[in-house]
C-alpha positions in Angstrom: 11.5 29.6 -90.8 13.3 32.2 -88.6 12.5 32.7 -85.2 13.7 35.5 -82.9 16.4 34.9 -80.0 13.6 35.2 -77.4 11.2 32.9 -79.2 8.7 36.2 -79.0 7.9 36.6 -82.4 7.8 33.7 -85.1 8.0 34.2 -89.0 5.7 31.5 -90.0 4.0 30.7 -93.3 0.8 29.5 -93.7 -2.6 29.6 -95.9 -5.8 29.4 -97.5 -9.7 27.9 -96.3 -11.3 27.1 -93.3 -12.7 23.4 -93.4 -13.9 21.6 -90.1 -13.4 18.0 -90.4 -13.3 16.2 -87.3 -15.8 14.9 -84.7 -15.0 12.5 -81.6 -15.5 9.2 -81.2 -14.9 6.3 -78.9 -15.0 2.6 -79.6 -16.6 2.4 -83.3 -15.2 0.1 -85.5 -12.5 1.3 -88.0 -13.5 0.4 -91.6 -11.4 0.4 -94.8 -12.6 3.3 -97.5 -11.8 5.3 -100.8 -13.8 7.1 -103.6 -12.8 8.6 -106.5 -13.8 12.2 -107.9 -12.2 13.7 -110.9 -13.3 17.6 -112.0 -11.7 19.9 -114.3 -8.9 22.5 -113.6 -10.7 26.0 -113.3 -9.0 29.4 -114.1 -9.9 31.0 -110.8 -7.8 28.4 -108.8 -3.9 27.3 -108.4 -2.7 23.7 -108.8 -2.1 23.9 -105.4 -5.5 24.9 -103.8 -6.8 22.5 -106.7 -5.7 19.6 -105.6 -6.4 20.1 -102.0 -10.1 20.5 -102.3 -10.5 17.4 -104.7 -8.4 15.1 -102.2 -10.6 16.7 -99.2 -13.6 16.4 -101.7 -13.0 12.7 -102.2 -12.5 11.8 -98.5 -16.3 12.9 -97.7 -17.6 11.0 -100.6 -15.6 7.9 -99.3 -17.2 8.8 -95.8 -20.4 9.6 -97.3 -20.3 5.9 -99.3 -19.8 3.9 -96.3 -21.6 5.8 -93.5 -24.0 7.4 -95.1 -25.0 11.2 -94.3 -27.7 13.2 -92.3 -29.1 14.7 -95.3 -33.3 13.9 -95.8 -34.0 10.6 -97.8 -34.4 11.5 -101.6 -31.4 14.0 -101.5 -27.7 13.4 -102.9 -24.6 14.5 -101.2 -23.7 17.4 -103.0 -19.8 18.0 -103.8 -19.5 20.6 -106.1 -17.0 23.1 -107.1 -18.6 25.9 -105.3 -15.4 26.7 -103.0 -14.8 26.0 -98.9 -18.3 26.7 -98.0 -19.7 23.6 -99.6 -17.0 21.4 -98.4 -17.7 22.5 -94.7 -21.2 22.3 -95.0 -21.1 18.5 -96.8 -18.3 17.3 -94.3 -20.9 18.4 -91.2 -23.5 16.3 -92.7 -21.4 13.1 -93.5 -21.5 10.3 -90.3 -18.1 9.1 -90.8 -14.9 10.5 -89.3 -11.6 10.2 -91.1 -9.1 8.7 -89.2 -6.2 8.0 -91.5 -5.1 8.5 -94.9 -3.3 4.9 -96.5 -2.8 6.1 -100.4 -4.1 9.4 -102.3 -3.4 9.2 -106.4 -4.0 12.1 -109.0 -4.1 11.5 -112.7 -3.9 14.5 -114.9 -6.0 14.0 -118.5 -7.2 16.0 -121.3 -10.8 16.2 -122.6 -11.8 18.2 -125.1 -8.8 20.5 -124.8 -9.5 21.0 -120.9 -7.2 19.3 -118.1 -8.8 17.8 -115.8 -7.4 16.1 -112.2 -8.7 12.6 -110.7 -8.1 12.1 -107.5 -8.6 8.9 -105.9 -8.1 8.5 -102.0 -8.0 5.1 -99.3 -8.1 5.8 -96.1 -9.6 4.4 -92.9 -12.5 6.3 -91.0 -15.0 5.4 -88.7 -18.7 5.7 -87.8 -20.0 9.3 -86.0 -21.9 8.3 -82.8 -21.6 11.5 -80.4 -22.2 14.8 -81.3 -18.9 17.6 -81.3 -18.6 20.1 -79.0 -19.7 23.3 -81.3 -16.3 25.7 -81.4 -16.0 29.1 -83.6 -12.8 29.8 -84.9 -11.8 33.0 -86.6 -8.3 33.9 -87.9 -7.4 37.7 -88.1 -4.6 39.6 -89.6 -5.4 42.4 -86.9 -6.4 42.1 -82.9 -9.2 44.2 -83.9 -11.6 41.2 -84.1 -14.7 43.4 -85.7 -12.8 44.3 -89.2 -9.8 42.3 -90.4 -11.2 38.5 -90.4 -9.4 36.9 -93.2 -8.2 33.9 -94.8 -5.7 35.1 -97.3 -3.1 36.9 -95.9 0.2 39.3 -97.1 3.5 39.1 -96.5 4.2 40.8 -93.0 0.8 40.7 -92.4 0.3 39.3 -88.5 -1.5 36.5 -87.4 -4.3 36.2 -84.6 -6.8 33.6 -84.0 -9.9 33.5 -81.5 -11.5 30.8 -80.4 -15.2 30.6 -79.0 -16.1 27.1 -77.4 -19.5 25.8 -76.2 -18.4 23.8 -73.4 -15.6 24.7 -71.3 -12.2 22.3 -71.8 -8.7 22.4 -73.4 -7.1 24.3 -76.2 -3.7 23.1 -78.6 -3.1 25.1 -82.0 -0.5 23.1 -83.8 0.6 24.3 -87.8 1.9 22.0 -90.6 4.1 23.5 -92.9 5.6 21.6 -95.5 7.5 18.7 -93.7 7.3 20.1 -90.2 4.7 20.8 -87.5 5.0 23.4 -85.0 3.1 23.4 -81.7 2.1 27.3 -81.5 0.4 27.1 -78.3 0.9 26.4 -75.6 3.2 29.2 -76.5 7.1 28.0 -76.4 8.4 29.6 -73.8 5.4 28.0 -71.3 6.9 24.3 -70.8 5.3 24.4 -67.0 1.7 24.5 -66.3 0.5 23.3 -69.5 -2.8 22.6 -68.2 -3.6 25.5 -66.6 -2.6 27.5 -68.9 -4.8 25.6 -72.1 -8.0 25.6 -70.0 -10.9 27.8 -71.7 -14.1 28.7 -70.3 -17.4 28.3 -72.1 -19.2 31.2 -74.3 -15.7 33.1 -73.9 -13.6 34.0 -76.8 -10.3 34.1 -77.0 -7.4 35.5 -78.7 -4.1 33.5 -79.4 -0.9 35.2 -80.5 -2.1 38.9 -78.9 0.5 39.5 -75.7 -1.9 42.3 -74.7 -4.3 39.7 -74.2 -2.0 37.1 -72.0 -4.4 37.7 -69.1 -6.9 36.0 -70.1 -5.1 32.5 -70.1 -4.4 31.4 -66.3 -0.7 31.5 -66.0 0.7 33.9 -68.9 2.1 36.9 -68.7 2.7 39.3 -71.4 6.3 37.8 -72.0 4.9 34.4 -72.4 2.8 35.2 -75.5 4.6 34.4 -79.3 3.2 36.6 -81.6 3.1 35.7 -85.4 4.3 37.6 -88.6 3.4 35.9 -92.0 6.1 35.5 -94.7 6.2 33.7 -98.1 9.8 33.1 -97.3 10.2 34.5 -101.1 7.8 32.6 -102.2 4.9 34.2 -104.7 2.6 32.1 -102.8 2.4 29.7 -99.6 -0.4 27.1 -98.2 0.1 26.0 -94.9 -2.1 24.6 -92.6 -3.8 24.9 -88.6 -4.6 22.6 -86.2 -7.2 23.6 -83.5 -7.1 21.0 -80.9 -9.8 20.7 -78.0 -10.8 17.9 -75.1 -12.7 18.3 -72.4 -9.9 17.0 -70.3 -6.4 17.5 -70.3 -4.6 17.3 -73.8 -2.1 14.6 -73.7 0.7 16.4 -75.7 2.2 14.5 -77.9 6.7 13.6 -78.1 8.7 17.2 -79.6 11.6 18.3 -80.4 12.9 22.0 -80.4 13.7 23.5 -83.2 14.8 27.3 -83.4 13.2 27.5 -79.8 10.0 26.1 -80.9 8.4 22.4 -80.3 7.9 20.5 -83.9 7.0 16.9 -84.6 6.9 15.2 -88.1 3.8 15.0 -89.9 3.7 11.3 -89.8 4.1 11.2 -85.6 1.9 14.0 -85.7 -1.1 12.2 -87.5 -0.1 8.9 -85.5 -0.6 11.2 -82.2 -4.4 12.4 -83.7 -5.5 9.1 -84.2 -4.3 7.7 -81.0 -6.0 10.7 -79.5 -8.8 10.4 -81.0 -9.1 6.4 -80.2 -8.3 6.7 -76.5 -10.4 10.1 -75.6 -13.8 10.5 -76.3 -13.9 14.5 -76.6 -10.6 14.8 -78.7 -11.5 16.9 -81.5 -10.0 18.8 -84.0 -10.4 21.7 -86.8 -8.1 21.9 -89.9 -7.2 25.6 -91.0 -6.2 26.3 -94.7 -4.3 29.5 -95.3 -2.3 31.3 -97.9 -0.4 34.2 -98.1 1.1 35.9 -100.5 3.6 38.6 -101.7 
Protein backbone atom coordinates (compact mmCIF):
# COMPACT_ATOMS: atom_id res chain seq x y z
CA UNK A 1 0.00 0.00 0.00
CA UNK A 2 1.20 3.62 -0.86
CA UNK A 3 -0.18 6.45 0.65
CA UNK A 4 0.33 10.15 -0.33
CA UNK A 5 2.67 12.61 1.89
CA UNK A 6 -0.54 14.41 3.12
CA UNK A 7 -2.33 11.26 3.98
CA UNK A 8 -5.18 12.80 1.33
CA UNK A 9 -5.52 10.11 -0.87
CA UNK A 10 -4.89 6.27 -0.07
CA UNK A 11 -4.19 3.48 -2.77
CA UNK A 12 -6.09 0.78 -1.07
CA UNK A 13 -7.12 -2.68 -2.34
CA UNK A 14 -10.15 -4.20 -1.56
CA UNK A 15 -13.13 -6.56 -2.86
CA UNK A 16 -16.07 -8.59 -3.60
CA UNK A 17 -19.90 -9.14 -1.65
CA UNK A 18 -21.84 -7.45 0.65
CA UNK A 19 -22.81 -9.83 3.66
CA UNK A 20 -24.30 -8.46 6.98
CA UNK A 21 -23.34 -10.67 9.81
CA UNK A 22 -23.47 -9.17 13.09
CA UNK A 23 -26.21 -8.22 15.58
CA UNK A 24 -25.59 -6.89 19.40
CA UNK A 25 -25.84 -8.57 22.35
CA UNK A 26 -25.25 -8.28 25.99
CA UNK A 27 -24.85 -10.91 28.63
CA UNK A 28 -25.92 -14.30 26.64
CA UNK A 29 -23.90 -17.09 27.34
CA UNK A 30 -21.09 -17.97 24.83
CA UNK A 31 -21.42 -21.54 23.53
CA UNK A 32 -18.85 -23.77 21.63
CA UNK A 33 -19.95 -24.56 17.78
CA UNK A 34 -18.93 -25.87 14.28
CA UNK A 35 -20.66 -27.48 11.11
CA UNK A 36 -19.40 -28.81 8.19
CA UNK A 37 -20.59 -28.04 4.52
CA UNK A 38 -18.77 -29.38 1.58
CA UNK A 39 -20.11 -28.27 -2.32
CA UNK A 40 -18.46 -28.54 -5.48
CA UNK A 41 -16.08 -25.99 -7.21
CA UNK A 42 -18.21 -24.12 -9.88
CA UNK A 43 -16.83 -22.50 -13.09
CA UNK A 44 -18.36 -19.13 -12.52
CA UNK A 45 -16.23 -18.57 -9.23
CA UNK A 46 -12.42 -18.22 -8.18
CA UNK A 47 -10.80 -20.35 -5.44
CA UNK A 48 -10.71 -17.42 -3.69
CA UNK A 49 -14.38 -16.15 -3.57
CA UNK A 50 -14.98 -20.06 -3.29
CA UNK A 51 -13.75 -20.60 -0.29
CA UNK A 52 -15.03 -17.54 1.39
CA UNK A 53 -18.67 -18.19 0.91
CA UNK A 54 -18.38 -22.00 2.09
CA UNK A 55 -16.38 -20.85 5.39
CA UNK A 56 -19.21 -17.95 5.81
CA UNK A 57 -21.74 -20.72 4.65
CA UNK A 58 -20.68 -23.05 7.34
CA UNK A 59 -20.68 -20.52 10.20
CA UNK A 60 -24.59 -19.91 9.75
CA UNK A 61 -25.31 -23.54 9.67
CA UNK A 62 -23.12 -23.87 12.98
CA UNK A 63 -25.32 -20.85 14.23
CA UNK A 64 -28.35 -22.22 12.73
CA UNK A 65 -27.53 -25.87 14.58
CA UNK A 66 -27.31 -24.52 17.96
CA UNK A 67 -29.66 -21.51 18.06
CA UNK A 68 -31.99 -22.35 15.84
CA UNK A 69 -33.51 -19.71 13.22
CA UNK A 70 -36.67 -17.44 12.74
CA UNK A 71 -37.78 -19.30 9.71
CA UNK A 72 -41.69 -20.86 10.18
CA UNK A 73 -41.73 -24.41 11.67
CA UNK A 74 -41.67 -27.10 8.73
CA UNK A 75 -39.01 -25.02 6.74
CA UNK A 76 -35.17 -25.86 6.48
CA UNK A 77 -32.46 -23.34 6.54
CA UNK A 78 -31.62 -22.98 3.12
CA UNK A 79 -27.71 -22.61 2.11
CA UNK A 80 -27.39 -22.92 -1.35
CA UNK A 81 -24.97 -21.87 -3.97
CA UNK A 82 -27.18 -19.12 -5.25
CA UNK A 83 -24.36 -16.25 -4.51
CA UNK A 84 -24.30 -13.21 -1.65
CA UNK A 85 -28.01 -12.73 -1.67
CA UNK A 86 -28.78 -16.02 -0.03
CA UNK A 87 -26.10 -15.84 2.46
CA UNK A 88 -27.45 -12.30 3.67
CA UNK A 89 -30.84 -13.31 3.63
CA UNK A 90 -30.06 -16.92 5.72
CA UNK A 91 -27.56 -15.06 8.17
CA UNK A 92 -30.62 -12.36 9.03
CA UNK A 93 -32.76 -15.24 9.95
CA UNK A 94 -30.24 -17.33 12.11
CA UNK A 95 -30.56 -16.33 16.18
CA UNK A 96 -27.00 -16.80 16.88
CA UNK A 97 -24.18 -14.23 16.55
CA UNK A 98 -20.66 -15.30 15.76
CA UNK A 99 -18.35 -14.12 18.14
CA UNK A 100 -15.06 -15.93 17.34
CA UNK A 101 -13.51 -18.17 14.96
CA UNK A 102 -11.14 -21.08 16.99
CA UNK A 103 -10.22 -23.48 13.82
CA UNK A 104 -11.54 -23.40 10.05
CA UNK A 105 -10.25 -26.72 7.83
CA UNK A 106 -10.73 -27.30 3.93
CA UNK A 107 -10.26 -30.58 2.27
CA UNK A 108 -10.10 -30.65 -1.43
CA UNK A 109 -11.55 -34.15 -3.06
CA UNK A 110 -12.51 -35.55 -6.31
CA UNK A 111 -15.95 -37.19 -7.21
CA UNK A 112 -16.81 -38.22 -10.23
CA UNK A 113 -14.07 -36.13 -11.96
CA UNK A 114 -15.43 -32.85 -10.20
CA UNK A 115 -13.34 -31.11 -7.22
CA UNK A 116 -15.08 -30.37 -4.58
CA UNK A 117 -14.07 -28.16 -1.14
CA UNK A 118 -15.24 -29.21 2.59
CA UNK A 119 -15.03 -26.79 4.84
CA UNK A 120 -15.42 -27.43 8.34
CA UNK A 121 -15.46 -24.38 10.88
CA UNK A 122 -15.36 -24.13 15.22
CA UNK A 123 -16.05 -21.20 16.52
CA UNK A 124 -17.81 -19.65 19.45
CA UNK A 125 -21.19 -17.57 19.05
CA UNK A 126 -23.88 -16.62 21.11
CA UNK A 127 -27.65 -16.40 21.39
CA UNK A 128 -29.61 -13.17 19.53
CA UNK A 129 -31.80 -11.50 22.19
CA UNK A 130 -32.17 -7.70 20.91
CA UNK A 131 -33.00 -6.75 17.69
CA UNK A 132 -30.07 -4.52 15.41
CA UNK A 133 -30.35 -1.22 14.61
CA UNK A 134 -31.41 -1.43 10.74
CA UNK A 135 -28.26 0.40 8.69
CA UNK A 136 -28.08 0.65 4.62
CA UNK A 137 -24.84 0.53 3.28
CA UNK A 138 -23.88 1.18 -0.30
CA UNK A 139 -20.39 1.23 -1.80
CA UNK A 140 -19.83 3.40 -5.03
CA UNK A 141 -17.10 3.75 -7.44
CA UNK A 142 -18.53 7.39 -8.14
CA UNK A 143 -20.10 10.27 -5.70
CA UNK A 144 -22.97 10.12 -7.98
CA UNK A 145 -24.94 7.86 -5.56
CA UNK A 146 -27.95 7.24 -8.26
CA UNK A 147 -25.76 5.29 -10.98
CA UNK A 148 -22.40 3.70 -10.05
CA UNK A 149 -23.33 1.29 -6.96
CA UNK A 150 -21.02 -1.52 -7.29
CA UNK A 151 -19.23 -4.29 -5.78
CA UNK A 152 -16.63 -5.14 -8.21
CA UNK A 153 -14.37 -2.57 -8.87
CA UNK A 154 -11.26 -1.62 -11.54
CA UNK A 155 -8.03 -0.62 -11.09
CA UNK A 156 -8.08 3.28 -10.42
CA UNK A 157 -11.49 3.13 -9.93
CA UNK A 158 -12.40 5.39 -6.56
CA UNK A 159 -14.03 4.33 -3.68
CA UNK A 160 -17.16 5.92 -1.83
CA UNK A 161 -19.44 4.53 0.67
CA UNK A 162 -22.82 5.93 2.27
CA UNK A 163 -24.28 5.04 5.05
CA UNK A 164 -28.08 5.36 6.05
CA UNK A 165 -28.81 4.52 9.89
CA UNK A 166 -32.23 4.14 11.55
CA UNK A 167 -31.32 5.44 14.87
CA UNK A 168 -28.95 8.18 15.29
CA UNK A 169 -25.35 6.95 16.97
CA UNK A 170 -21.66 6.38 15.93
CA UNK A 171 -19.93 5.49 12.77
CA UNK A 172 -16.10 3.45 12.40
CA UNK A 173 -15.15 2.04 8.76
CA UNK A 174 -12.20 -0.13 9.41
CA UNK A 175 -10.59 -2.43 6.06
CA UNK A 176 -8.67 -5.78 6.37
CA UNK A 177 -6.38 -6.45 3.80
CA UNK A 178 -4.26 -9.29 3.83
CA UNK A 179 -2.35 -9.12 7.25
CA UNK A 180 -3.21 -5.57 8.20
CA UNK A 181 -6.30 -3.48 9.16
CA UNK A 182 -6.65 0.03 8.44
CA UNK A 183 -8.97 2.42 10.34
CA UNK A 184 -10.36 4.59 7.28
CA UNK A 185 -12.52 6.71 9.22
CA UNK A 186 -12.29 8.64 11.36
CA UNK A 187 -10.21 9.86 8.61
CA UNK A 188 -6.23 9.99 9.58
CA UNK A 189 -5.50 13.23 9.81
CA UNK A 190 -8.71 13.74 12.55
CA UNK A 191 -6.91 12.37 15.83
CA UNK A 192 -9.02 15.20 17.99
CA UNK A 193 -12.66 15.15 18.27
CA UNK A 194 -13.24 11.72 17.40
CA UNK A 195 -16.61 11.78 18.75
CA UNK A 196 -17.97 14.53 17.33
CA UNK A 197 -16.89 13.98 14.34
CA UNK A 198 -18.39 9.96 14.08
CA UNK A 199 -21.83 11.05 15.25
CA UNK A 200 -24.62 10.37 12.49
CA UNK A 201 -28.09 11.45 12.56
CA UNK A 202 -31.05 9.21 11.85
CA UNK A 203 -32.79 8.76 8.24
CA UNK A 204 -29.62 10.75 6.88
CA UNK A 205 -27.17 9.37 4.51
CA UNK A 206 -23.96 9.86 4.32
CA UNK A 207 -21.04 9.73 2.12
CA UNK A 208 -17.41 8.64 3.37
CA UNK A 209 -14.30 9.31 1.40
CA UNK A 210 -16.06 12.44 -0.73
CA UNK A 211 -14.10 15.82 0.56
CA UNK A 212 -16.90 17.79 -1.07
CA UNK A 213 -19.03 16.28 1.30
CA UNK A 214 -16.80 17.01 4.69
CA UNK A 215 -19.66 19.31 5.85
CA UNK A 216 -21.75 17.02 6.69
CA UNK A 217 -19.71 15.39 9.56
CA UNK A 218 -19.44 17.98 12.63
CA UNK A 219 -15.85 18.98 12.72
CA UNK A 220 -14.31 18.22 9.09
CA UNK A 221 -13.21 20.28 6.69
CA UNK A 222 -12.48 19.57 3.18
CA UNK A 223 -8.68 18.90 4.03
CA UNK A 224 -9.70 16.43 6.66
CA UNK A 225 -11.39 13.93 4.23
CA UNK A 226 -8.96 10.80 2.71
CA UNK A 227 -10.26 9.92 -0.43
CA UNK A 228 -9.70 6.34 -1.84
CA UNK A 229 -8.27 5.02 -5.24
CA UNK A 230 -8.46 1.20 -5.79
CA UNK A 231 -5.44 -0.70 -7.04
CA UNK A 232 -4.63 -4.49 -7.52
CA UNK A 233 -1.12 -3.50 -6.61
CA UNK A 234 -0.34 -5.75 -9.89
CA UNK A 235 -2.28 -8.10 -9.03
CA UNK A 236 -4.99 -9.76 -11.73
CA UNK A 237 -7.30 -9.78 -8.89
CA UNK A 238 -7.69 -8.57 -5.09
CA UNK A 239 -10.36 -9.41 -2.14
CA UNK A 240 -10.25 -7.32 0.57
CA UNK A 241 -12.63 -6.64 3.09
CA UNK A 242 -14.86 -3.55 5.12
CA UNK A 243 -15.82 -3.13 8.43
CA UNK A 244 -18.86 -0.84 9.20
CA UNK A 245 -18.87 -0.17 12.72
CA UNK A 246 -21.90 1.53 14.74
CA UNK A 247 -23.01 2.15 18.67
CA UNK A 248 -25.34 4.15 19.84
CA UNK A 249 -22.70 5.65 22.16
CA UNK A 250 -19.32 6.51 21.77
CA UNK A 251 -17.05 3.95 19.91
CA UNK A 252 -14.28 2.93 22.20
CA UNK A 253 -11.40 2.85 19.56
CA UNK A 254 -9.41 0.26 19.83
CA UNK A 255 -4.93 0.38 20.40
CA UNK A 256 -3.06 1.61 16.56
CA UNK A 257 -0.24 2.07 15.26
CA UNK A 258 0.63 4.42 12.16
CA UNK A 259 1.71 3.12 9.30
CA UNK A 260 2.39 5.29 6.16
CA UNK A 261 0.29 8.05 8.01
CA UNK A 262 -2.54 5.82 8.59
CA UNK A 263 -3.85 3.88 11.92
CA UNK A 264 -3.64 -0.18 11.43
CA UNK A 265 -4.04 -2.91 14.00
CA UNK A 266 -3.39 -6.65 13.34
CA UNK A 267 -6.20 -8.85 12.47
CA UNK A 268 -5.95 -10.86 15.61
CA UNK A 269 -6.08 -7.45 18.13
CA UNK A 270 -8.52 -6.36 15.67
CA UNK A 271 -11.01 -9.37 16.20
CA UNK A 272 -10.04 -9.46 19.98
CA UNK A 273 -11.23 -5.57 20.02
CA UNK A 274 -14.84 -6.75 18.17
CA UNK A 275 -15.51 -9.29 20.64
CA UNK A 276 -14.71 -7.23 23.63
CA UNK A 277 -16.90 -4.64 22.02
CA UNK A 278 -19.37 -6.48 21.40
CA UNK A 279 -19.33 -8.19 25.17
CA UNK A 280 -19.17 -4.90 26.99
CA UNK A 281 -21.67 -2.68 24.78
CA UNK A 282 -24.98 -3.59 23.99
CA UNK A 283 -25.48 -1.58 20.65
CA UNK A 284 -21.94 -2.54 19.11
CA UNK A 285 -22.63 -3.78 15.82
CA UNK A 286 -21.00 -4.42 12.81
CA UNK A 287 -21.27 -5.12 8.85
CA UNK A 288 -18.62 -7.12 6.91
CA UNK A 289 -17.94 -5.71 3.18
CA UNK A 290 -16.54 -8.09 0.53
CA UNK A 291 -14.94 -6.50 -2.43
CA UNK A 292 -12.74 -7.16 -5.40
CA UNK A 293 -11.14 -5.30 -7.93
CA UNK A 294 -9.52 -6.07 -10.73
CA UNK A 295 -7.15 -5.02 -13.59
Amino acid sequence: MKLSPFNIKAILSLSLLIILFSNPIFGQKIKKVKAKITEPLTDNITVAEFKQNLLLKAQIQALADEFGTNIASGSDLKIDNSGTDMITLNSSLVKGEWVKTVQVNYTWFLQEQTPYLSCEVEGKGRAITTQKVPIEVELLSCNQQSNCETKQFKENQSLYTTVNSAQEGYINIYMREEDQVYRLFPYSSTSNNEELITKIQSDKKYLFFDSKKASEFNGLTSRDVDELRLSTMGKDRLFNRLYIIYSKTPIQKPVLTTQNGIKTISPEKFQEWITESKTANTTFQDQIIYFSIEQ
